[in-house]
C-alpha positions, 0 to 999 in steps of 0.5 A: 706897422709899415706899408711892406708888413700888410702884403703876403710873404710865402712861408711867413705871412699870408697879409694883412687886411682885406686887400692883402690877405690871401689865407682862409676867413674864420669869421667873415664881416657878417658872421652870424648877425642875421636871422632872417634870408635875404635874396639879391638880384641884379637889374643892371650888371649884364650888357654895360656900356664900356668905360674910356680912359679918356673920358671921366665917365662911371656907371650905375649898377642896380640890384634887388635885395628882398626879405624871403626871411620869417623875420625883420633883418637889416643886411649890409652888401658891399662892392669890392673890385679886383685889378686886372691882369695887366696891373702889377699889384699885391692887392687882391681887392679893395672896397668901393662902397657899400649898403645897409638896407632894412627890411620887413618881411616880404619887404623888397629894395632897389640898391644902386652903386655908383662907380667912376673911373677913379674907383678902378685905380691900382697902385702899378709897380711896373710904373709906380703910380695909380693907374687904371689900365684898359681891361676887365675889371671884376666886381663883386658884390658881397654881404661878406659871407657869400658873394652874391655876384660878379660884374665884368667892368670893361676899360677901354 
């Protein structure tokens, strides 16, 4: 399968693989593997210092994940990020990173992604290169059936 083959065409195709695909998720990463309730918060997502194209800088983002469930559960949550706008891109998303977190009952945990300034790259047609553009990049954090929530990286 070819590169041309992964992204949407209209009445043909809606893509394929996460970064591409824009039709609906029958069964998303995660369907039905837990019998437990875990709980996710964010710590450091509001209030973040911008990132500069000039400098090779990243970020910490920490959140809280606790077992509100009757039973011992593993969950896995994963960090995806979005190109901005200003990109000229066909991939709506792309992973980052992600953690399993085992927990007990009651039991809570600290997660932290680290991001640098390279995980925002996006291949640019108007320029054909990875590039990051100044911006608003979003990302999300998700355990693959819901999104847990959205954090607005800014580029200067």
């Amino acid at each position: 399968m070819s590169y041309m083959e992964m992204e949407p065409k209209a009445g043909v195709s809606p893509g394929r693989s996460y970064r591409y695909y824009t039709g609906p998720v029958v069964y998303p990463f995660g369907h039905g593997l837990s019998y437990t309730i875990f709980k996710v918060s964010p710590i450091s997502c509001q209030n973040l210092s911008p990132l500069s194209k000039s400098s090779n800088s990243g970020l910490d983002i920490t959140m809280s994940i606790s077992n509100a469930g009757e039973r011992t559960g593993d969950e896995v949550i994963m960090a995806f990020v979005s190109p901005t706008p200003q990109h000229n891109s066909k991939v709506i998303k792309k992973l980052i990173g992600f953690k399993r977190v085992h927990l007990e009952v009651n039991q809570q945990a600290i997660l932290t992604f680290s991001l640098n300034l390279s995980d925002l790259k996006f291949y640019d047609r108007d320029t054909l290169a990875n590039d990051v553009l100044p911006g608003i990049y979003p990302l999300t954090f998700t355990n693959g059936v819901e999104t847990t929530f959205v954090c607005p990286i800014n580029v200067v």
